[in-house]
C-alpha positions as CSV (number, residue, x, y, z in Angstrom):
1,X,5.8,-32.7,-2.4
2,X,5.3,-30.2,0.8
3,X,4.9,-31.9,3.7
4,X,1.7,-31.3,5.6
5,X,2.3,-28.9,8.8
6,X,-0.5,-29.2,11.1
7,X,0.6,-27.6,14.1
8,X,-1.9,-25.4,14.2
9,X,-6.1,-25.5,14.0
10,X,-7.7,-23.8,10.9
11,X,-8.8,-21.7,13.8
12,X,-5.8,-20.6,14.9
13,X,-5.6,-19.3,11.2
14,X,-8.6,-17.5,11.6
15,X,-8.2,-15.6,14.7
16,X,-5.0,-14.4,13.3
17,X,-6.8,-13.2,9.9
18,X,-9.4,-11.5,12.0
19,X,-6.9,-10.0,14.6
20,X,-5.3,-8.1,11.8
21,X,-8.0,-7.2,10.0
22,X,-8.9,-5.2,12.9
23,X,-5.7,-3.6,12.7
24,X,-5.6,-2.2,9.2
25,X,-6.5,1.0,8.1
26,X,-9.1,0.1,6.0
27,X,-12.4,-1.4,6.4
28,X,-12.3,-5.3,5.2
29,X,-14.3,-7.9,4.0
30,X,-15.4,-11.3,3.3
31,X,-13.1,-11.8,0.5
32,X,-10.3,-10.7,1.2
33,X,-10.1,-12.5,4.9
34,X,-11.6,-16.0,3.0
35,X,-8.7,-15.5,0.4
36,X,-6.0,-14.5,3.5
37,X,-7.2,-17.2,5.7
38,X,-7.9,-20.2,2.4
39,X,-4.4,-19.0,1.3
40,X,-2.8,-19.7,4.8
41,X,-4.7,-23.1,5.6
42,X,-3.5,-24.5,1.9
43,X,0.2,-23.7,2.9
44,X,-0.1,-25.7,6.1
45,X,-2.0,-28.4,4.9
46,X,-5.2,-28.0,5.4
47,X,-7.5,-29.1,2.5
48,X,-9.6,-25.5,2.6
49,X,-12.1,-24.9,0.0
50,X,-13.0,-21.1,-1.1
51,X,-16.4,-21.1,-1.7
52,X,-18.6,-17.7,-3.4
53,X,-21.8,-17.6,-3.5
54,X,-24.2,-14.6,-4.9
55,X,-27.8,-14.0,-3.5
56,X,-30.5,-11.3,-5.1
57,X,-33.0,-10.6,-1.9
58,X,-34.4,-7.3,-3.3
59,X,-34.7,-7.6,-7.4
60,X,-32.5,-7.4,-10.5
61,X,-30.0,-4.6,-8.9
62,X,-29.9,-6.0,-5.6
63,X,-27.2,-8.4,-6.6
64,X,-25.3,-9.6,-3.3
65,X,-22.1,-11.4,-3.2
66,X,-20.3,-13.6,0.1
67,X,-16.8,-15.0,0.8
68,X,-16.5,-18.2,3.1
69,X,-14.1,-20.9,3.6
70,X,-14.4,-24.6,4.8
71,X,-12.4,-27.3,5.8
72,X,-13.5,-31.1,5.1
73,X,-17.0,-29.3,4.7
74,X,-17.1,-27.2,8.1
75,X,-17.1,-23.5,7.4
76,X,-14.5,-21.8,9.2
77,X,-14.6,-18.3,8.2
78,X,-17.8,-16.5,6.4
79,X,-20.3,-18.9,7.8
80,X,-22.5,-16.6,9.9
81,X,-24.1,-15.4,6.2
82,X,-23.2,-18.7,4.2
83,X,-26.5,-20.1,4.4
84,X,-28.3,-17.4,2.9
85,X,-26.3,-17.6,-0.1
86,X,-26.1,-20.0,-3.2
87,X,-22.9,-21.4,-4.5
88,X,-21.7,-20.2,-7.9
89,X,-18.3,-21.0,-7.8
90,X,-15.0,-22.7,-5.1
91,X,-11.5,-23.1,-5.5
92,X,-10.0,-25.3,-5.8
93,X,-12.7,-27.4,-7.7
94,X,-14.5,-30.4,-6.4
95,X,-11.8,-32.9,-6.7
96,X,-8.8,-30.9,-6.8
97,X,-6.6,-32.1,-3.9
98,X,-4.6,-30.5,-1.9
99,X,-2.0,-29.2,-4.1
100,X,-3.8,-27.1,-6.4
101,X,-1.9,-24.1,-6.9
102,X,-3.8,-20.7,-5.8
């Protein structure tokens, strides 16, 4: 079993997602910085839930899709536009603890 390594906040994990997303040479967006930053909170023992949701605000081809990630419930990345989205899918699953592979 992997011990737990909490020496750092979940948002410590997210500045550093962000800070080097600004740095890349392409433009990035909600899911690859929820996977980066899910990814980095899971190996440090953070029990951080991937969460995508879909929303259609225009019709049948206005089909939207958003990224965000939470932590015991509190959104720490992808939250700003969470709440006009509805869940259609997290990883890992309700229930899956902590050491659900990715």
């Amino acid at each position: 079993m992997k011990e737990s390594r909490k020496d750092a906040s979940p948002q410590d994990y997210v500045w550093a997602v962000e800070a080097l997303a600004r740095r890349v040479p392409w433009r990035t967006v909600c899911i690859q910085k929820g996977v980066a930053v899910q990814r980095l909170l899971r190996m440090h023992g953070w029990n951080a839930v991937l969460h995508y949701g879909a929303r259609n605000p225009g019709g049948a081809s206005d089909l939207e899709a958003h990224v965000w990630v939470s932590v015991d419930d509190a959104i720490v990345i992808g939250g700003e536009e969470a709440g006009g989205f509805v869940e259609i899918a997290r990883y890992p699953l309700r229930g899956r603890g902590i050491h659900a592979r990715l």
